[in-house]
C-alpha positions as CSV (number, residue, x, y, z in Angstrom):
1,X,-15.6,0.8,38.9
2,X,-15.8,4.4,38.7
3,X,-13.3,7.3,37.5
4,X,-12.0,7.7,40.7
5,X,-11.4,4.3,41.5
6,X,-9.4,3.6,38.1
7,X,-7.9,7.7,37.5
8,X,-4.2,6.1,37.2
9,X,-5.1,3.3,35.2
10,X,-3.6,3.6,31.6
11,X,-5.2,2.1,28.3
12,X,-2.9,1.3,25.4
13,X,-4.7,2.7,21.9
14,X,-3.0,1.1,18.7
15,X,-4.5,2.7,15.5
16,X,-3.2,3.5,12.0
17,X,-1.9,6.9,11.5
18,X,-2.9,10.3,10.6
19,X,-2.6,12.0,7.1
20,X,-4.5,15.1,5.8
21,X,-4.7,16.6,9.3
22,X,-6.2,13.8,10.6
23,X,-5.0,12.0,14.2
24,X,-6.1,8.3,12.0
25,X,-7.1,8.4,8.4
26,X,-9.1,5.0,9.2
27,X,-12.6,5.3,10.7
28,X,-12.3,2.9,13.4
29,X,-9.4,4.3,14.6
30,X,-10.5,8.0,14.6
31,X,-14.2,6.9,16.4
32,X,-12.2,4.9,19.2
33,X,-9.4,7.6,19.7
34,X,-12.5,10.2,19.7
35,X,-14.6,8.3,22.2
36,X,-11.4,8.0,24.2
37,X,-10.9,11.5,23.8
38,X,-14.6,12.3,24.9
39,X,-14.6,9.9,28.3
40,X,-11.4,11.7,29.4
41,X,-9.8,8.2,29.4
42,X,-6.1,7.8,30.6
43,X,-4.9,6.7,26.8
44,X,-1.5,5.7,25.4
45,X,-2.0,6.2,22.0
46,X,0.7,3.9,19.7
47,X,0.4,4.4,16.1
48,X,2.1,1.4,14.9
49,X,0.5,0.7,11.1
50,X,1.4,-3.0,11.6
51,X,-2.2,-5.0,12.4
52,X,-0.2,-8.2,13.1
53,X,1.5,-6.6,16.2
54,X,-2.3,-6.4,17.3
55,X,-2.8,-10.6,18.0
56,X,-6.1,-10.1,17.1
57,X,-8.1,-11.5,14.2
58,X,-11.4,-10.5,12.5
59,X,-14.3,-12.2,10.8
60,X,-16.5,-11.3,7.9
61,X,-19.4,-11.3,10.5
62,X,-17.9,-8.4,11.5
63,X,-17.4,-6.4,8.9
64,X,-18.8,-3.5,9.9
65,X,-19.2,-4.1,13.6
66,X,-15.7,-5.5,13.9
67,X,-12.6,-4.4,12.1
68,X,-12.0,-6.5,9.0
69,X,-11.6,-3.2,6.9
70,X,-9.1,-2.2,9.4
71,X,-7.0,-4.5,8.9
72,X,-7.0,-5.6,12.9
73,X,-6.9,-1.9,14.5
74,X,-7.6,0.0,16.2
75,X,-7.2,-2.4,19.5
76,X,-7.7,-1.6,22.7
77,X,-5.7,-3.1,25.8
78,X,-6.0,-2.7,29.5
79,X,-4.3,-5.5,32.2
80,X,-4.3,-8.6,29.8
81,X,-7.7,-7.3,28.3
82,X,-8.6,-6.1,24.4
83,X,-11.1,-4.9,22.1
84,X,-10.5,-4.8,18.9
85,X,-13.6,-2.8,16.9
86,X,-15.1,0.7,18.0
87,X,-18.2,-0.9,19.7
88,X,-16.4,-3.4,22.1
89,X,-13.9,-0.3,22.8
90,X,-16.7,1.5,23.8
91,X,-17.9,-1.4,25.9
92,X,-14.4,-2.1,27.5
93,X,-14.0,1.6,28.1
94,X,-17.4,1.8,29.8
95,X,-17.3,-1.4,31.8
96,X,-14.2,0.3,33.7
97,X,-15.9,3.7,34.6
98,X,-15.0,5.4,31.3
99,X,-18.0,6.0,29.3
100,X,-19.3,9.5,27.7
101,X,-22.9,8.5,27.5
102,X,-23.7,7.8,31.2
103,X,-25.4,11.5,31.4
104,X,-28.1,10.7,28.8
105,X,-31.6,10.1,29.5
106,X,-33.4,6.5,28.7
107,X,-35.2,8.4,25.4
108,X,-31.7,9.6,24.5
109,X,-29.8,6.5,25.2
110,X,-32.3,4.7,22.5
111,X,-32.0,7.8,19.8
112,X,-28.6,7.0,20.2
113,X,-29.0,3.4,19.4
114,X,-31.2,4.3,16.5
115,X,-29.3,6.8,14.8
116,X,-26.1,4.4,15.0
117,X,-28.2,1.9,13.0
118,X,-28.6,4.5,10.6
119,X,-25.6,5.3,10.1
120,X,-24.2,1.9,9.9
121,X,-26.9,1.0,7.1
122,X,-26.7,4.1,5.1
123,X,-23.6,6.1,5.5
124,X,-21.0,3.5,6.7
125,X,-21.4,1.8,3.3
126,X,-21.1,4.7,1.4
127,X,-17.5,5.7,3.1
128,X,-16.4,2.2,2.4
129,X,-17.5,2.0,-1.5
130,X,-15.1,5.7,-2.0
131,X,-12.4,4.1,0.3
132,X,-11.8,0.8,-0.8
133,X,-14.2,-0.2,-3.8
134,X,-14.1,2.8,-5.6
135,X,-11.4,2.1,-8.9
136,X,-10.2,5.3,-9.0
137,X,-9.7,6.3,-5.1
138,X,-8.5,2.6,-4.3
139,X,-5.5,3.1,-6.7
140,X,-4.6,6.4,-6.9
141,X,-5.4,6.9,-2.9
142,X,-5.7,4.2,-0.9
143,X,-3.3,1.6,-2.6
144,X,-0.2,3.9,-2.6
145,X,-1.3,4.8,0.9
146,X,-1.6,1.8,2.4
147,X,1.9,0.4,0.1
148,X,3.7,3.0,2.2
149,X,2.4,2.8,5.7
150,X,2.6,-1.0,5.7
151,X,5.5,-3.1,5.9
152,X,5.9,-5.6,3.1
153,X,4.2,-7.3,1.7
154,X,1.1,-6.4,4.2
155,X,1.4,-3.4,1.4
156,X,0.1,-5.2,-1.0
157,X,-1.9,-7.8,0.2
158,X,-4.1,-6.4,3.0
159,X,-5.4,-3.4,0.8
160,X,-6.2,-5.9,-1.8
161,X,-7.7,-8.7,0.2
162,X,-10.1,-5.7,2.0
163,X,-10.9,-4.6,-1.2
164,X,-12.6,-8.0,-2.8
165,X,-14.1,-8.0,1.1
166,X,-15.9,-4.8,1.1
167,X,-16.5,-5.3,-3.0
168,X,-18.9,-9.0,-1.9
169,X,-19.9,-7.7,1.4
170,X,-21.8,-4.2,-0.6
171,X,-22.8,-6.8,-3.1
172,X,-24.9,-8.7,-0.6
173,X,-26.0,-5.9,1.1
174,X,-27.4,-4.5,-1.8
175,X,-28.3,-7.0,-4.2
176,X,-26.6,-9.2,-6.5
177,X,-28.7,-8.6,-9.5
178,X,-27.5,-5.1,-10.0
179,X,-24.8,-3.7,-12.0
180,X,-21.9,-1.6,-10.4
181,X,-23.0,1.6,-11.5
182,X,-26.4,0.7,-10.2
183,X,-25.4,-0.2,-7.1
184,X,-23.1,2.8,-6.6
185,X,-25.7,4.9,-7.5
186,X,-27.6,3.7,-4.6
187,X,-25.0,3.6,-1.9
188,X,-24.5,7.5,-2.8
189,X,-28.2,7.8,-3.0
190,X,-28.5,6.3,0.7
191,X,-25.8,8.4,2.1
192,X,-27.0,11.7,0.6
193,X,-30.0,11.2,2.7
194,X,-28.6,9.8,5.9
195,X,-26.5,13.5,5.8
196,X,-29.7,15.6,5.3
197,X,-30.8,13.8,8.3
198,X,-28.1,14.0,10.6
199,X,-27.5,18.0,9.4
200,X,-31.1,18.1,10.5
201,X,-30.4,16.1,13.9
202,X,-27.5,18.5,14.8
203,X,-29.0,21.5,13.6
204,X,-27.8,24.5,15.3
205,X,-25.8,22.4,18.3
206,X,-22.5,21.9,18.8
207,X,-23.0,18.2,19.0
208,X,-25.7,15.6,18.4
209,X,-27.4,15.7,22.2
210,X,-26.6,18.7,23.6
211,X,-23.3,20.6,24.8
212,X,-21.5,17.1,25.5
213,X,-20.7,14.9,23.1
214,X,-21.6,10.9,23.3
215,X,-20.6,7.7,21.5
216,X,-22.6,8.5,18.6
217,X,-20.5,11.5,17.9
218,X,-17.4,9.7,18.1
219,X,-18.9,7.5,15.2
220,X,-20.2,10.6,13.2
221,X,-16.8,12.2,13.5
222,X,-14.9,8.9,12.4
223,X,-16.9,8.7,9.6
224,X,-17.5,11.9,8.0
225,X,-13.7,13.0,9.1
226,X,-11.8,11.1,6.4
227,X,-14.2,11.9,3.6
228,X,-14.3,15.7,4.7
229,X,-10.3,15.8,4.5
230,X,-9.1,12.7,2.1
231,X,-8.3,13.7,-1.5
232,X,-11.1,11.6,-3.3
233,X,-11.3,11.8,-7.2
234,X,-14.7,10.9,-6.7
235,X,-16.3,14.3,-5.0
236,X,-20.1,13.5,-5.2
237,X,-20.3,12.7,-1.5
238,X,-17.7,15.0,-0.8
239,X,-19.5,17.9,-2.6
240,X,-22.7,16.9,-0.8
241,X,-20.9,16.9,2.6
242,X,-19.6,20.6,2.1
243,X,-22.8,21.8,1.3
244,X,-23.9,20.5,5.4
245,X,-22.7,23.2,7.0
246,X,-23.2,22.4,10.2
247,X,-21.9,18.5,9.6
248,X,-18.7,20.3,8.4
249,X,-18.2,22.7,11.3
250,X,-19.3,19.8,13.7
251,X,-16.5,17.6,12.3
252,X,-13.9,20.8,12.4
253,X,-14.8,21.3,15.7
254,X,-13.8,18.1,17.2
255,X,-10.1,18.1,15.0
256,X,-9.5,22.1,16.6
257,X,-10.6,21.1,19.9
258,X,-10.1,17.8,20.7
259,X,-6.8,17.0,18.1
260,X,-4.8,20.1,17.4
261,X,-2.0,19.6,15.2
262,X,1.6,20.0,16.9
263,X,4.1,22.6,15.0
264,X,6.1,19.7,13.6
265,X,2.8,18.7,11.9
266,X,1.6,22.0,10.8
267,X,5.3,22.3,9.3
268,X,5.0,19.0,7.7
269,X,1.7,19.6,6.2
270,X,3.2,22.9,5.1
271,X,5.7,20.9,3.3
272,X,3.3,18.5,1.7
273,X,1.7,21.4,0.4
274,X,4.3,23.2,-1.2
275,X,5.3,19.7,-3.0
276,X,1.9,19.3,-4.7
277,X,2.2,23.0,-6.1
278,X,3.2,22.7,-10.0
279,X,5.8,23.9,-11.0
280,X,6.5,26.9,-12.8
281,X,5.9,26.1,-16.6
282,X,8.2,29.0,-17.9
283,X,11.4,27.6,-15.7
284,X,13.9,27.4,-16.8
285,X,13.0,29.9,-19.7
286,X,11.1,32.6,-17.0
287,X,14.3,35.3,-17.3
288,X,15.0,34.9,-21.0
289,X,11.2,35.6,-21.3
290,X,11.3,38.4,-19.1
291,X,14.2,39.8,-21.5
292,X,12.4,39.0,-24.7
293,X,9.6,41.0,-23.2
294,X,11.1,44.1,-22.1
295,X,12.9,44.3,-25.7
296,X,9.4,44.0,-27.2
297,X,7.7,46.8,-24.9
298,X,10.4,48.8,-26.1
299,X,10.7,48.5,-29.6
300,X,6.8,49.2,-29.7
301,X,7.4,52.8,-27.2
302,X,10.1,53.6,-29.9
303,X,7.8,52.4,-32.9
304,X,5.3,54.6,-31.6
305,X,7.5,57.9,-30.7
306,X,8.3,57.6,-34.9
307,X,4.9,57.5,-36.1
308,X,3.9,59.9,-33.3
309,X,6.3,62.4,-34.5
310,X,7.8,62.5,-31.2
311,X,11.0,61.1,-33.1
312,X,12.3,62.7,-36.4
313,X,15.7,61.8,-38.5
314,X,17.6,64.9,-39.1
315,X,18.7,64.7,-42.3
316,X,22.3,66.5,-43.1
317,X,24.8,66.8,-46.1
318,X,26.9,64.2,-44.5
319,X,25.1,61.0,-45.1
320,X,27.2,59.0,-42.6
321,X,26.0,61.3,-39.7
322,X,22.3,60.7,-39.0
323,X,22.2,62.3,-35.7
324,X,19.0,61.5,-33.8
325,X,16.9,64.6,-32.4
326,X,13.8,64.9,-30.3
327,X,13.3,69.1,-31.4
328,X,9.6,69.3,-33.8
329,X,11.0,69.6,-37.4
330,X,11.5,72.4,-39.1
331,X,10.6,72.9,-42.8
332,X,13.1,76.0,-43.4
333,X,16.0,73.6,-42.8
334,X,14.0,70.7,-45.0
335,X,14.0,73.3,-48.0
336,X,17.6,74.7,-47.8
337,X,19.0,70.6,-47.6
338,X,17.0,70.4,-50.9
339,X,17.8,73.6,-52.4
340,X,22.0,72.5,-51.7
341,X,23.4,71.1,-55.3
342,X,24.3,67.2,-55.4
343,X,28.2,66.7,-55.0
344,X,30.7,65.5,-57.1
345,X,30.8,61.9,-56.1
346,X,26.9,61.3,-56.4
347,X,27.2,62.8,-59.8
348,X,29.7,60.7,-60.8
349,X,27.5,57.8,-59.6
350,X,24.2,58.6,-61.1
């Protein structure tokens, strides 16, 4: 079937939602909505953060081909047919004329192939491990993120059950024998690499094959998307990520261009922003310092004007007067106050 013979056909696109400036915050999601996005697809996006509504169940033989981590989205439905993981949405999307890879060449087609293996095996892990595995990400990220997208008690049973799913799936994949720190040191490892090689891939382009972008850039973006924009604690990969250039403005790129945020979001984003701001440690106290301040600055200008000379006490016969005067002293007056002879009243006291 080609475009032409299925232009007013309409897909129906359920993922999870978007946070951080991001259409989905879950890789699955954001590589099916981009490959949608890069066919030119007739889509109906639905962001419904309930995986049950889906009807569709995964399998821990397709954990990373499938969408256990996912929770059962994205999925994919056209005239009683689904797909629910990014590869069989690509397939479903290509069997009914939508594909963005039908322009490459047989040596490209099979890069394409190749580099998706590697990214799978060495990066995919990786973004997993800091999403779900990861103690400090999973609780103070993922967990409260997950609580409030999902209805309960999916809120606290799917992040959980996904977690002990990634945390035996990485195990096998990279050995039981080692220790956690081991094994996260080599996931990181792995991943460090697989950027170098994909900054080196994309070079100077604007994507991965040319001026078009294909299915592997749909899973590039899904991936490196979240873990360019999601608050981790842990920053290593992060850190490594910013310091790909190219990877970063690839990933940019494809958010400007292909999922520009609407005014309502950029407000709300706005909003979130001016919430995580800390507050003002001298309120309530900032005007009484203020006050506290200026009487300081002021005492120390007048301090100085006395020792400067700038300031002298006039001193008279009348003790109770002490007139203030900014005039240079004068010495004559000095020696006829002394010269004058003590009154009655201070003799008396002496």
């Amino acid at each position: 079937m080609s475009n032409m013979d299925s232009e007013n056909e309409e897909f129906e696109l359920k993922i999870w939602k978007g946070d951080w400036g991001l259409p989905s915050v879950e890789y699955q999601s954001l590589t099916a909505l981009a490959y949608c996005k890069f066919s030119s697809a007739p889509v109906d996006v639905i962001k419904t953060n309930n995986p049950w509504n889906s009807r569709i169940r995964g399998s821990k033989e397709t954990f990373f081909r499938g969408n256990l981590t996912s929770g059962y989205l994205p999925v994919l439905s056209h005239n009683g047919d689904t797909a629910n993981s990014a590869s069989d949405i690509f397939d479903m999307l290509r069997r009914k004329g939508w594909g963005a890879d039908h322009w490459l060449k047989a040596k490209e087609s099979a890069d394409v192939l190749a580099f998706t293996s590697l990214v799978e095996e060495k990066l995919l892990p990786a973004a997993l491990h800091l999403w779900w595995v990861e103690q400090q990400t999973f609780m103070n990220v993922t967990l409260p993120w997950y609580g409030k997208a999902l209805p309960f008690p999916l809120g606290t049973y799917l992040p959980r059950r996904t977690n002990r799913d990634c945390i035996n799936r990485l195990k096998h994949q990279c050995g039981e024998s080692l220790s956690d720190a081991m094994r996260e040191n080599l996931i990181f490892k792995d991943a460090k690499e697989c950027l170098n090689v994909l900054s080196t891939k994309l070079g100077d382009n604007e994507f991965f094959f040319g001026t078009r972008p294909t299915s592997f850039d749909a899973i590039v973006f899904g991936i490196l998307a979240p873990l360019l924009k999601a608050p981790y604690p842990n920053t290593v990969l992060q850190t490594h990520l910013n310091g790909c250039f190219n990877l970063c403005s690839f990933t940019k790129r494809i958010l400007d261009y292909y999922f520009p945020l609407s005014p309502e979001e950029l407000q709300e984003m706005e909003k979130e922003e001016e919430l995580k701001r800390p507050a003002d440690p001298d309120f309530p106290h900032k005007k009484r310092n203020i006050l506290l301040g200026a009487v300081v600055a002021i005492s120390a200008m007048v301090s100085y004007a006395f020792i400067a000379g700038i300031i002298k006490f006039e001193v008279v016969n009348d003790l109770s007067h002490i007139p203030i005067t900014t005039t240079a002293p004068n010495l004559t007056q000095f020696e006829e106050i002394l010269s004058q002879p003590e009154s009655e009243e201070y003799e008396e006291k002496k």
